[in-house]
C-alpha positions in Angstrom: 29.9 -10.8 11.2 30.1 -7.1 10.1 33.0 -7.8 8.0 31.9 -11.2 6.2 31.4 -10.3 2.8 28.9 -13.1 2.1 26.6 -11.4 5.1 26.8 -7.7 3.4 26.0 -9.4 0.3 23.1 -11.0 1.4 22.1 -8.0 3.4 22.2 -5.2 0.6 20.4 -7.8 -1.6 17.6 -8.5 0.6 17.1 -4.1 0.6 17.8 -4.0 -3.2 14.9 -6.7 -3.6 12.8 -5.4 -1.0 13.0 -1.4 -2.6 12.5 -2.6 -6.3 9.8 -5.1 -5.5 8.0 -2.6 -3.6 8.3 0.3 -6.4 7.3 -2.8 -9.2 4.2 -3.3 -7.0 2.9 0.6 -7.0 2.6 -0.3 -10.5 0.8 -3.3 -10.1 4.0 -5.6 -12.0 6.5 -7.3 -10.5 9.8 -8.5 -11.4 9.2 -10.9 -13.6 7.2 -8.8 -15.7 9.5 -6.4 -16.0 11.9 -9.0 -17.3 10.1 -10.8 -19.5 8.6 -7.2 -21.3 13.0 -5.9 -21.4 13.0 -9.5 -23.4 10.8 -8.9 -25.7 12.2 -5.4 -26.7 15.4 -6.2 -26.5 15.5 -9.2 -28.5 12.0 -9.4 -30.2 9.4 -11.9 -30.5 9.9 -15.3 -28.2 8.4 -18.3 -27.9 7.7 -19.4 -23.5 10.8 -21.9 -23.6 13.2 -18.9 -25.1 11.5 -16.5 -22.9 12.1 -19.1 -19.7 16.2 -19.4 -21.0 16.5 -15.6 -21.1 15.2 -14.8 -18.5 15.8 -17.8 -16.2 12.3 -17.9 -15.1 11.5 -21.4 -14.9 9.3 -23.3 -17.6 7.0 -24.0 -15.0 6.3 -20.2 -14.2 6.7 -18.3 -17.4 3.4 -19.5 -18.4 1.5 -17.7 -15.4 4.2 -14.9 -16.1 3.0 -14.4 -19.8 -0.9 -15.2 -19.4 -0.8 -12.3 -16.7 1.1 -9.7 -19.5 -1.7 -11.1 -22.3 -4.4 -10.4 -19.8 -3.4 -6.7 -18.9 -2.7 -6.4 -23.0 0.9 -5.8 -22.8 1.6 -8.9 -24.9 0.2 -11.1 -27.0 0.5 -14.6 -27.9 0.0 -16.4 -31.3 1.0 -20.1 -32.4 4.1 -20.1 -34.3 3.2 -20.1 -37.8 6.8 -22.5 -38.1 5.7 -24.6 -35.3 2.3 -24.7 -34.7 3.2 -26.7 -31.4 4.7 -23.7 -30.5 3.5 -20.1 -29.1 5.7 -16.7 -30.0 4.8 -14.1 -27.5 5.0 -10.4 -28.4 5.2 -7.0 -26.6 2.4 -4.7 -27.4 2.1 -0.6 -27.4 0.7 -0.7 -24.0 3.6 -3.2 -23.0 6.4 -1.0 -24.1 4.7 1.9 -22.4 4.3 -0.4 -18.9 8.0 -1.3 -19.4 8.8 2.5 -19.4 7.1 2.8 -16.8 9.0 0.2 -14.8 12.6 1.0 -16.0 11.9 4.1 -14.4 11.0 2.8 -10.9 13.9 0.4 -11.4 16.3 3.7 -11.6 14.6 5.2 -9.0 15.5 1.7 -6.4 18.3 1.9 -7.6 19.3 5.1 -7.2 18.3 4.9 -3.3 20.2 1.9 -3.7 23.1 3.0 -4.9 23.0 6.8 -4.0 26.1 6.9 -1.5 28.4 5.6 -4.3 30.0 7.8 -6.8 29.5 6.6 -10.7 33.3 5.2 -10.5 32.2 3.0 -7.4 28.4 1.6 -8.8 31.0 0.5 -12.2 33.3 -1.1 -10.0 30.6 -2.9 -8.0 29.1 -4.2 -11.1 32.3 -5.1 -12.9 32.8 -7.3 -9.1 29.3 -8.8 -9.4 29.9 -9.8 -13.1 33.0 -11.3 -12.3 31.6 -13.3 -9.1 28.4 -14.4 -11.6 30.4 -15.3 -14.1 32.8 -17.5 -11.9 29.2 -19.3 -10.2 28.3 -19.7 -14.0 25.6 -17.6 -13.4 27.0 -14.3 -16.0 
């Protein structure tokens, strides 16, 4: 069993998630905070469905996801003045300063993460990863 790759996967997962889920929580956020605020900066204003495709939190959750970032003020939400059916949700100031915030605890997991591998070796194991996403139709 030490050699199965599937097992050392799993393993070094189940640590990564464990390290960046506690360091999200010091901050009182979790994971899916953290992705849907990168979202939002990275590609700008969303409604919940695109919010749910980009970040592949389900439909059913985003909601709870984005009324807990509206509540702390770190986004807001306004009906889509093209489709009043419709909600666009935006980061706020205090949102991109949470989301600092958390992409630095994020570096910091992952740097006790990842510290025993050179900056060759972390490339290399996320080039692999891509590759087995990407084959899973998960990339």
């Amino acid at each position: 069993m030490r050699t199965l790759p599937t097992r050392l996967l799993s393993l070094a997962a189940m640590h990564s998630d464990r390290r960046v889920n506690e360091g999200l929580a010091g901050a009182g956020a979790r994971k899916w905070h953290y992705a849907v605020l990168a979202t939002l900066i990275e590609d700008g204003p969303a409604s919940q469905a695109q919010l749910s495709e980009r970040t592949g939190i389900f439909r059913s959750d985003i909601v709870a996801v984005v009324n807990e970032l509206v509540e702390r003020g770190q986004a807001e939400r306004a009906p889509n003045p093209a489709d009043r059916r419709q909600n666009v949700v935006t980061v706020t100031r205090a949102g991109r300063t949470q989301f600092k915030r958390l992409d630095q605890l994020i570096a910091e997991a992952e740097e006790d993460m990842f510290g025993p591998l050179s900056a060759d070796e972390r490339a290399e194991l996320v080039r692999m990863l891509t590759v087995l996403l990407q084959h899973h139709g998960r990339g």
